[in-house]
N, CA, C and O atoms as a DFTB+ gen file, in Angstrom:
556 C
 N C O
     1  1      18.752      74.120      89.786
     2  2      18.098      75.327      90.276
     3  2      19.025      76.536      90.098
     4  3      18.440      77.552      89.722
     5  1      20.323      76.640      90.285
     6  2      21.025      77.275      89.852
     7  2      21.078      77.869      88.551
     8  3      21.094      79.045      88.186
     9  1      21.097      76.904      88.007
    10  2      20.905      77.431      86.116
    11  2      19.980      78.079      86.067
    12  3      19.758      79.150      85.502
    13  1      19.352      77.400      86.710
    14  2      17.393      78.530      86.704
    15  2      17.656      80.209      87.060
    16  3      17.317      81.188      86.395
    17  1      18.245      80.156      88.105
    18  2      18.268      81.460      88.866
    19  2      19.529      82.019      87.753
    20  3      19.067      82.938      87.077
    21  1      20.636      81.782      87.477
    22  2      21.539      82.261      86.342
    23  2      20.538      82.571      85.269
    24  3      20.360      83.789      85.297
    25  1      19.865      82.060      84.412
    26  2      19.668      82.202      83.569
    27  2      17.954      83.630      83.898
    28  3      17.877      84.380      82.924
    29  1      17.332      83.806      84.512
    30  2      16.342      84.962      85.462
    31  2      17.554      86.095      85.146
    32  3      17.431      87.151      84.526
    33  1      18.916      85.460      85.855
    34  2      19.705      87.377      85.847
    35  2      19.925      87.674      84.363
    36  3      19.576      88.735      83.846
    37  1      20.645      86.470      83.574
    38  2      20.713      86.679      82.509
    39  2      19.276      87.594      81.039
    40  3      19.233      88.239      79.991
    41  1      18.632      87.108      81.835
    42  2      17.045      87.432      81.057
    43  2      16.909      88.793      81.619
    44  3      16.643      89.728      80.864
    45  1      17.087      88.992      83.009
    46  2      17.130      90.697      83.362
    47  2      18.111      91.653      82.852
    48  3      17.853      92.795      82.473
    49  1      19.356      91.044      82.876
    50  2      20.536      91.707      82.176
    51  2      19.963      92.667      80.781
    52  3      19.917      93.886      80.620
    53  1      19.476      91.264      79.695
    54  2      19.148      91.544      78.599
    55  2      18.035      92.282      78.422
    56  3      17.956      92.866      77.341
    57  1      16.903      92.450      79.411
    58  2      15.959      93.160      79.489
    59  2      16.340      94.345      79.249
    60  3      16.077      94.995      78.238
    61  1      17.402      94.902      80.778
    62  2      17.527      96.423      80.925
    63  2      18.729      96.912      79.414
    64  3      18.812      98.068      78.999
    65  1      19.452      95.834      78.884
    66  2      19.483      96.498      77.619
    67  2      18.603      96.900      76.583
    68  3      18.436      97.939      75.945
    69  1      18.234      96.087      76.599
    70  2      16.185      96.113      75.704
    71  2      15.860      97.629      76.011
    72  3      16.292      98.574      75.351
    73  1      15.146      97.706      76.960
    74  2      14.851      98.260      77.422
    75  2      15.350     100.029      77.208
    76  3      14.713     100.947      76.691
    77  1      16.683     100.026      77.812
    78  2      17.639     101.237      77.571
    79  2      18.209     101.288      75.668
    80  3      18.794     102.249      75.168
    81  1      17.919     100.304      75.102
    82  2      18.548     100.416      74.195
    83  2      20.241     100.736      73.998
    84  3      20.766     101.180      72.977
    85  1      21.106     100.279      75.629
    86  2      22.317      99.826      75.492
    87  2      23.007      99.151      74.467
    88  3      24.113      99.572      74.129
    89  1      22.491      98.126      73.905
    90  2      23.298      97.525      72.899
    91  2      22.814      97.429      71.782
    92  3      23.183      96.458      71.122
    93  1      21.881      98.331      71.201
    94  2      21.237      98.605      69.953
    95  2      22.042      98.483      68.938
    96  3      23.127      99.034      69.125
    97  1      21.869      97.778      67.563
    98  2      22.639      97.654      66.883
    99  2      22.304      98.270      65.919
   100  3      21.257      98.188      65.276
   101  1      23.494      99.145      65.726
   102  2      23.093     100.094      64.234
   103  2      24.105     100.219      63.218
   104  3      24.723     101.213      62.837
   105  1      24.159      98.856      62.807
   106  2      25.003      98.589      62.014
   107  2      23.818      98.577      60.825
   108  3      22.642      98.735      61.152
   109  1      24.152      98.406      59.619
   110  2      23.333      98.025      58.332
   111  2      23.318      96.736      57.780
   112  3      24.301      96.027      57.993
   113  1      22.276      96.244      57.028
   114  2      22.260      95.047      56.622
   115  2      23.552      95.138      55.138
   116  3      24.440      95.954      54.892
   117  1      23.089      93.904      54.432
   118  2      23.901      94.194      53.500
   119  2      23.329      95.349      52.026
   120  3      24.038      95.763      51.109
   121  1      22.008      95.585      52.237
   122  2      21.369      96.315      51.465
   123  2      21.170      97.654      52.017
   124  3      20.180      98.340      51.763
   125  1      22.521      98.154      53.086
   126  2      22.065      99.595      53.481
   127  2      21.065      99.468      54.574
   128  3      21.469     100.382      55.293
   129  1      19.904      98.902      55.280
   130  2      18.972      99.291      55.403
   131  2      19.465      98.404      57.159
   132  3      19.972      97.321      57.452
   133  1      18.813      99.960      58.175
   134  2      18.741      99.749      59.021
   135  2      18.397      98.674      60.040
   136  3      17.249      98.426      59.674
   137  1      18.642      97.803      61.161
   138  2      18.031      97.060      61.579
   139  2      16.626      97.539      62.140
   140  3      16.511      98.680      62.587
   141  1      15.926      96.959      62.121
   142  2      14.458      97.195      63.021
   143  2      14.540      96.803      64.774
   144  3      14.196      97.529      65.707
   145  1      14.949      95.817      64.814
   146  2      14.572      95.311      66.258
   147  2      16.155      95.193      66.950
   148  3      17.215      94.754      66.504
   149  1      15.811      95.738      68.105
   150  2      16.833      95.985      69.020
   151  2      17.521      94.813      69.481
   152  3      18.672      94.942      69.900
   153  1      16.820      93.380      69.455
   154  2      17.500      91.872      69.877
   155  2      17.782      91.451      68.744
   156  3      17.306      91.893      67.698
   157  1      18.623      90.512      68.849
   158  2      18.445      89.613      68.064
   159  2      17.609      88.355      68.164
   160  3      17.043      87.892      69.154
   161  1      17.668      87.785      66.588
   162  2      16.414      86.308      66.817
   163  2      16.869      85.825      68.204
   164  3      16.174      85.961      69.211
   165  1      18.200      85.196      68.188
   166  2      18.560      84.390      69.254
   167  2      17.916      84.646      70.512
   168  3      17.012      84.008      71.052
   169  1      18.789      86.133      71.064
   170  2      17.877      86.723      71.981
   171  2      16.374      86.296      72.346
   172  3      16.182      85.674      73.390
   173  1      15.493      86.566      71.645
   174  2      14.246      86.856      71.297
   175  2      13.686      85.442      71.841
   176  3      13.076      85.281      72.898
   177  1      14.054      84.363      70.807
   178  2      13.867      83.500      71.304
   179  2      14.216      82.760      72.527
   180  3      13.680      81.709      72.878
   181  1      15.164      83.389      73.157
   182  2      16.054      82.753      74.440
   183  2      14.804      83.358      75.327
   184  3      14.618      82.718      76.361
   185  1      13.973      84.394      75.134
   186  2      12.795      84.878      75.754
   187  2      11.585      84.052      75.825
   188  3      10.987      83.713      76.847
   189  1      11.166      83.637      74.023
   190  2      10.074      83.142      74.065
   191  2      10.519      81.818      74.825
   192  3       9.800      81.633      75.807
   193  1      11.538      80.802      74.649
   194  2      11.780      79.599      75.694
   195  2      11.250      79.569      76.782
   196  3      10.360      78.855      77.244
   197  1      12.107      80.764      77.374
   198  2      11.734      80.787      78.217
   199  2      10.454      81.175      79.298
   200  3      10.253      80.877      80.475
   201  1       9.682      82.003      78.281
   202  2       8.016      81.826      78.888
   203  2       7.524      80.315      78.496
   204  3       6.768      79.814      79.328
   205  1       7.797      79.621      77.504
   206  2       6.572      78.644      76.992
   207  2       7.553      77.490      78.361
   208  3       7.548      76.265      78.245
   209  1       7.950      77.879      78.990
   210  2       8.846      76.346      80.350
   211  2       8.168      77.375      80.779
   212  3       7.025      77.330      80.322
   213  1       8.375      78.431      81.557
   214  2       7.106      78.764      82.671
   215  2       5.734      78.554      82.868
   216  3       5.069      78.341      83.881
   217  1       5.390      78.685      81.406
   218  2       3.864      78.262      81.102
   219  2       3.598      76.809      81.571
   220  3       2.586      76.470      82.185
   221  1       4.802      75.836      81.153
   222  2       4.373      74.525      81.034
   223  2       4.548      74.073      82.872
   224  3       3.955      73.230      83.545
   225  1       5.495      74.945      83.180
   226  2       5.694      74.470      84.829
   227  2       4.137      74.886      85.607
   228  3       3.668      73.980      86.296
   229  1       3.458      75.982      85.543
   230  2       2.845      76.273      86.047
   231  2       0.975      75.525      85.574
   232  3      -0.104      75.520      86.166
   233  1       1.449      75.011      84.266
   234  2       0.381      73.885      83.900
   235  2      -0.046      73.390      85.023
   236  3       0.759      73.141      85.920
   237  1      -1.248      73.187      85.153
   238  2      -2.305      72.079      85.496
   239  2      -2.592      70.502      85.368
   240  3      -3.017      69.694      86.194
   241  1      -2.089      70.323      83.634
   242  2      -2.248      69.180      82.782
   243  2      -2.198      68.287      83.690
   244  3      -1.401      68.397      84.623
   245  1      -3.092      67.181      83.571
   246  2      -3.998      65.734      83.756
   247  2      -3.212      65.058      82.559
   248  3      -3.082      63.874      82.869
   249  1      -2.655      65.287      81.373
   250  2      -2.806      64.829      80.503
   251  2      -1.044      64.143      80.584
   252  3      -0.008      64.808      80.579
   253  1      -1.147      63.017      80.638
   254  2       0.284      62.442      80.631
   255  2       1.454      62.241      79.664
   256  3       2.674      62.245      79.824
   257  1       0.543      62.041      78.452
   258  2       0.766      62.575      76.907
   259  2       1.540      63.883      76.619
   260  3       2.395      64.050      75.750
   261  1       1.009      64.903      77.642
   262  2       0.974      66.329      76.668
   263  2       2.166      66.631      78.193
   264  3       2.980      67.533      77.991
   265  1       2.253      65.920      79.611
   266  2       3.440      66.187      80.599
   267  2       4.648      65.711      79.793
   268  3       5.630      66.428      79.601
   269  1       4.472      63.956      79.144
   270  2       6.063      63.925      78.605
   271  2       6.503      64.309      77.285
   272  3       7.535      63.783      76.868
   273  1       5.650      65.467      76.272
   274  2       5.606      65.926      75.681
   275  2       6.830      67.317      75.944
   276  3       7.955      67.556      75.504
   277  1       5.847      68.031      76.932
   278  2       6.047      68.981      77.305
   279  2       7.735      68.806      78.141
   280  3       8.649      69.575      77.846
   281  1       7.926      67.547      79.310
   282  2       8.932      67.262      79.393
   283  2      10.249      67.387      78.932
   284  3      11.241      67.721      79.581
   285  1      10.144      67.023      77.498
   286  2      11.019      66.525      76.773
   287  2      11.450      67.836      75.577
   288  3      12.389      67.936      74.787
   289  1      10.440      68.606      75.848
   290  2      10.778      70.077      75.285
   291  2      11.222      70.662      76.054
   292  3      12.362      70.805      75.612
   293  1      11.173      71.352      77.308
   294  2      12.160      72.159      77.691
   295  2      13.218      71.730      78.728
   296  3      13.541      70.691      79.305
   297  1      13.603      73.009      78.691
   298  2      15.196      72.655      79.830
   299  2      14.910      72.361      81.460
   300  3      15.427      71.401      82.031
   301  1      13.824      73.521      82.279
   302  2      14.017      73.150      83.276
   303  2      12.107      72.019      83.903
   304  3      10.970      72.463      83.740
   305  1      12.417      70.816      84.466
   306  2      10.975      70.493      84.431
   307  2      10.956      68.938      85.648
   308  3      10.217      67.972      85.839
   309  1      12.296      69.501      86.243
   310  2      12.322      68.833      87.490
   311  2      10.909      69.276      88.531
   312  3      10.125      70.132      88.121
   313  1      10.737      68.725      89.637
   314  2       9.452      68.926      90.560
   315  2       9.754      70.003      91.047
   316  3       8.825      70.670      91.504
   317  1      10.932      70.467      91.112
   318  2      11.469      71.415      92.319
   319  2      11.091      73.076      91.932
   320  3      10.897      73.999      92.723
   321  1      11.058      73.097      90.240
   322  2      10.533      74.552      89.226
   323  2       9.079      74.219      89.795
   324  3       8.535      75.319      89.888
   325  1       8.275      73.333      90.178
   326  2       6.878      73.548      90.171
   327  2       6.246      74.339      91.809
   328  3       5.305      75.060      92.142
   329  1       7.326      73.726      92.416
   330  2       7.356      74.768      94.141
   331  2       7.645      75.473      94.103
   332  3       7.490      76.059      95.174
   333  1       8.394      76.352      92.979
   334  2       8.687      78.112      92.973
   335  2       7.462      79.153      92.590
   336  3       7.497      80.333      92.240
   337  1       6.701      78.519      92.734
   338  2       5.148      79.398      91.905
   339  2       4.385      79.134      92.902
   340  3       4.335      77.942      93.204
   341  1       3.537      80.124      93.751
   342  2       2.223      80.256      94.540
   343  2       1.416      80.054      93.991
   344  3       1.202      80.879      93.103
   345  1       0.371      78.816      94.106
   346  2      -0.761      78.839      93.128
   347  2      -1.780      79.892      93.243
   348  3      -2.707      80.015      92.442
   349  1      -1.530      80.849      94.533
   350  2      -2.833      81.714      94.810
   351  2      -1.958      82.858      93.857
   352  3      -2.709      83.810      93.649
   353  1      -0.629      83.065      93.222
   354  2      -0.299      84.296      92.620
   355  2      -0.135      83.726      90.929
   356  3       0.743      84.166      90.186
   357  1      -1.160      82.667      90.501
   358  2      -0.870      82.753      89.300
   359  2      -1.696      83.239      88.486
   360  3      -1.720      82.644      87.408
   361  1      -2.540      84.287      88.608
   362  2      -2.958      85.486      87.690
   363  2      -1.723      86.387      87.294
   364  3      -1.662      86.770      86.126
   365  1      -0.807      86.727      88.119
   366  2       0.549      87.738      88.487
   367  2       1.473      86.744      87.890
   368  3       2.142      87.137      86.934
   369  1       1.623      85.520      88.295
   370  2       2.254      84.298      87.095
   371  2       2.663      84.843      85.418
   372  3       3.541      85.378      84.742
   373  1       1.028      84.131      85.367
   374  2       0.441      84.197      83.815
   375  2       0.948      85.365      82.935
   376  3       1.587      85.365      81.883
   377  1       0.373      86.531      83.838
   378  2       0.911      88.164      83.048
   379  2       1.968      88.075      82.807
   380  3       2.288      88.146      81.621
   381  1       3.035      87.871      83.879
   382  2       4.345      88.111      84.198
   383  2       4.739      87.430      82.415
   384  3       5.025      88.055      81.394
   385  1       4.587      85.882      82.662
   386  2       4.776      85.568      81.242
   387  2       4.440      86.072      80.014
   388  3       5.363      86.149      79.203
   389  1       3.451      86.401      79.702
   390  2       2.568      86.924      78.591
   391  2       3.662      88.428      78.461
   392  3       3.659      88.753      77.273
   393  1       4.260      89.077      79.017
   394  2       5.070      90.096      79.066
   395  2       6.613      89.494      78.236
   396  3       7.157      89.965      77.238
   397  1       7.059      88.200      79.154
   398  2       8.232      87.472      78.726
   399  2       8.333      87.077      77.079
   400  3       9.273      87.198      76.292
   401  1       6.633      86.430      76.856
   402  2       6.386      86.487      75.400
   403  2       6.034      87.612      74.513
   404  3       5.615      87.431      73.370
   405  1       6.209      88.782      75.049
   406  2       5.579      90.043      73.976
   407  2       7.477      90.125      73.921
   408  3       7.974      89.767      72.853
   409  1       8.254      90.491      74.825
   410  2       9.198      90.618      74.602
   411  2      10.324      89.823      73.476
   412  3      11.355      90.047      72.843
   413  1       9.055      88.475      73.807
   414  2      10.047      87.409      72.613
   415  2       9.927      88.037      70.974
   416  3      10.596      88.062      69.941
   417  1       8.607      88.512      71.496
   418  2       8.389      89.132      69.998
   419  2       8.639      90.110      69.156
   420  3       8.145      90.434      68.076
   421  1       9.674      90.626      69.968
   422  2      10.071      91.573      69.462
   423  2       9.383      92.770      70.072
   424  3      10.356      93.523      70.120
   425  1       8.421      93.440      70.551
   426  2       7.633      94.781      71.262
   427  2       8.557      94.919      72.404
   428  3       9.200      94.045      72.985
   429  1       8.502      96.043      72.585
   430  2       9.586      96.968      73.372
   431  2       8.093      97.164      74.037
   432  3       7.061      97.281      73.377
   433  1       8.206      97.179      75.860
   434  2       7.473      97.079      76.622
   435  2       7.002      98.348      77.337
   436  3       7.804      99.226      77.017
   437  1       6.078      98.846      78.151
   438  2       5.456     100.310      78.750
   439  2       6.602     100.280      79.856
   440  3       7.144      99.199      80.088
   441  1       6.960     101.336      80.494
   442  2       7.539     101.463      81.725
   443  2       7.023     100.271      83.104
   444  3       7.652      99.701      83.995
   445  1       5.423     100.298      82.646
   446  2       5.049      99.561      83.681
   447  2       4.792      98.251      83.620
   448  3       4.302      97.631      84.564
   449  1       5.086      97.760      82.565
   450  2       5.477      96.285      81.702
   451  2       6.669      95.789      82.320
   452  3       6.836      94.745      82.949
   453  1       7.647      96.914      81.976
   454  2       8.893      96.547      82.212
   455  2       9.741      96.033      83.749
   456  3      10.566      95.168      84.044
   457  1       8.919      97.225      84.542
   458  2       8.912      97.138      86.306
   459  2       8.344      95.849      86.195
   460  3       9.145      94.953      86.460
   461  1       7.336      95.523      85.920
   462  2       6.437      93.815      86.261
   463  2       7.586      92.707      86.089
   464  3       8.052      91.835      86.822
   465  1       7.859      93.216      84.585
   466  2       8.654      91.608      83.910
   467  2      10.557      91.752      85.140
   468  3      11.184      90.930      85.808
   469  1      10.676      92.683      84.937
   470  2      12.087      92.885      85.963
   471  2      11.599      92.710      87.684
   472  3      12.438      92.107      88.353
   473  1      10.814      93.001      88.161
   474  2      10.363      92.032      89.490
   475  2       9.985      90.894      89.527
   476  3       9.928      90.304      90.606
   477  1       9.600      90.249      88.256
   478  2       9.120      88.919      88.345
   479  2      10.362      87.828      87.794
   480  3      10.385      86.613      87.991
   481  1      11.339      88.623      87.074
   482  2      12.708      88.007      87.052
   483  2      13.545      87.768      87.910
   484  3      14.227      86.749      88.016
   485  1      13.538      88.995      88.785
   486  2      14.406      89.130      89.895
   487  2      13.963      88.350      91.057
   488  3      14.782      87.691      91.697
   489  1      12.461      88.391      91.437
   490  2      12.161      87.163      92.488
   491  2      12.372      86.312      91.908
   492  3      13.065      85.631      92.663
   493  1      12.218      85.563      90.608
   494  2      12.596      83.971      90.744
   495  2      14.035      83.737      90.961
   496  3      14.541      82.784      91.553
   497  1      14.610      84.714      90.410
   498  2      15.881      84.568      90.679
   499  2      16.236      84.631      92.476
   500  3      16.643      83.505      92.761
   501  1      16.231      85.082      93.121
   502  2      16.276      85.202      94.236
   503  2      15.741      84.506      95.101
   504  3      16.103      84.570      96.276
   505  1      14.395      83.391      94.519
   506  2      13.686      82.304      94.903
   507  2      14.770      81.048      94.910
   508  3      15.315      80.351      95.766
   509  1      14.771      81.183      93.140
   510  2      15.427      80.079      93.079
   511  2      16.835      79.630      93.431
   512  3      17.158      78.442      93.410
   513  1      17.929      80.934      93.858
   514  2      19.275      80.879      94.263
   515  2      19.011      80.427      95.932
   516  3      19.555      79.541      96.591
   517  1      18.207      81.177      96.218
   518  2      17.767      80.384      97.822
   519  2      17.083      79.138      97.960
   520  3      16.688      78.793      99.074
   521  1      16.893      78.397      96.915
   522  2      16.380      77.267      97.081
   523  2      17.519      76.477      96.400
   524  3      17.190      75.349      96.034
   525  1      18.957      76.893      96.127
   526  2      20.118      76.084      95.392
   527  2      20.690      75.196      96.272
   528  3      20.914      74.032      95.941
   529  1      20.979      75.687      97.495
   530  2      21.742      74.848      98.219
   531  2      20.860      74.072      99.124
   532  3      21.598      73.682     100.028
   533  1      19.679      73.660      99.334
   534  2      18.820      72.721     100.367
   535  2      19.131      71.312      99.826
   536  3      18.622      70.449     100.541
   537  1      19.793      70.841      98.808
   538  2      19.913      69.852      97.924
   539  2      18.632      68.966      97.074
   540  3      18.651      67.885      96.486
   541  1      17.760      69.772      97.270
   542  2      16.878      69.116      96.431
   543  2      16.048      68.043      97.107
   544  3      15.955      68.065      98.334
   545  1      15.456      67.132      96.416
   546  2      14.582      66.121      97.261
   547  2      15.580      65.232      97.951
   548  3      15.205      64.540      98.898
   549  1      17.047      65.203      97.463
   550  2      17.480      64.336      98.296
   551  2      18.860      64.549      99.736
   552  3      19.654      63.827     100.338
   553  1      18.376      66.256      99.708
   554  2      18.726      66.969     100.556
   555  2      18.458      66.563     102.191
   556  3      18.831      67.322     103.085
């Protein structure tokens, strides 16, 4: 749960550079020609990861197939990520993600995109650092 909540600040960190265009890189390729996108792949993808494990935590799936599927793809998928989500706030969920994935994609987000995806980072983070030390189920 820790890693969880580390890795929320880490994703906000990189946001408000995003965002501010703090660490914009304007260096040139080897053909002269400017970069386009303010992250890098890595970055980017350290984004999309991380929506498609929110998506999968907040799944529904019946399907036992497509749980140890899904399992075995991402990082966090202990029981304990599935009690950090209100099922009555997963419309506010869903978005929150769908934001996490525009960002993977490279789109630089509205002001009011950005407030969403940075409150919805910062509570899990703050969820999940308060849920670090109870020890878990065998707490």
């Amino acid at each position: 749960m820790l890693g969880f909540s580390m890795q929320c600040g880490s994703l906000s960190a990189q946001l408000l550079n995003f965002k501010y265009k703090r660490s914009r890189d304007k260096s040139t390729d080897d053909d002269g020609q400017m970069r386009l996108f303010h992250m890098t792949l890595e970055q980017r993808e350290e984004f999309t990861k991380f929506a498609a494990n929110l998506r999968w935590i907040i799944s529904d799936s019946t399907d036992a197939e497509a749980y140890w599927k899904g399992h075995g793809e991402h990082q966090y998928t202990d029981y304990e990520f599935r009690k950090l989500f209100d099922p009555f706030q997963k419309d506010k969920t869903e978005a929150a993600i769908a934001l996490l994935e525009k960002v993977g994609n490279g789109v630089e987000l509205t002001d009011e995109e950005f407030r969403t995806t940075m409150d919805f980072l910062n509570m899990l983070q703050a969820y999940a650092h308060a849920n670090t030390h109870h020890g878990g189920c065998f707490g």
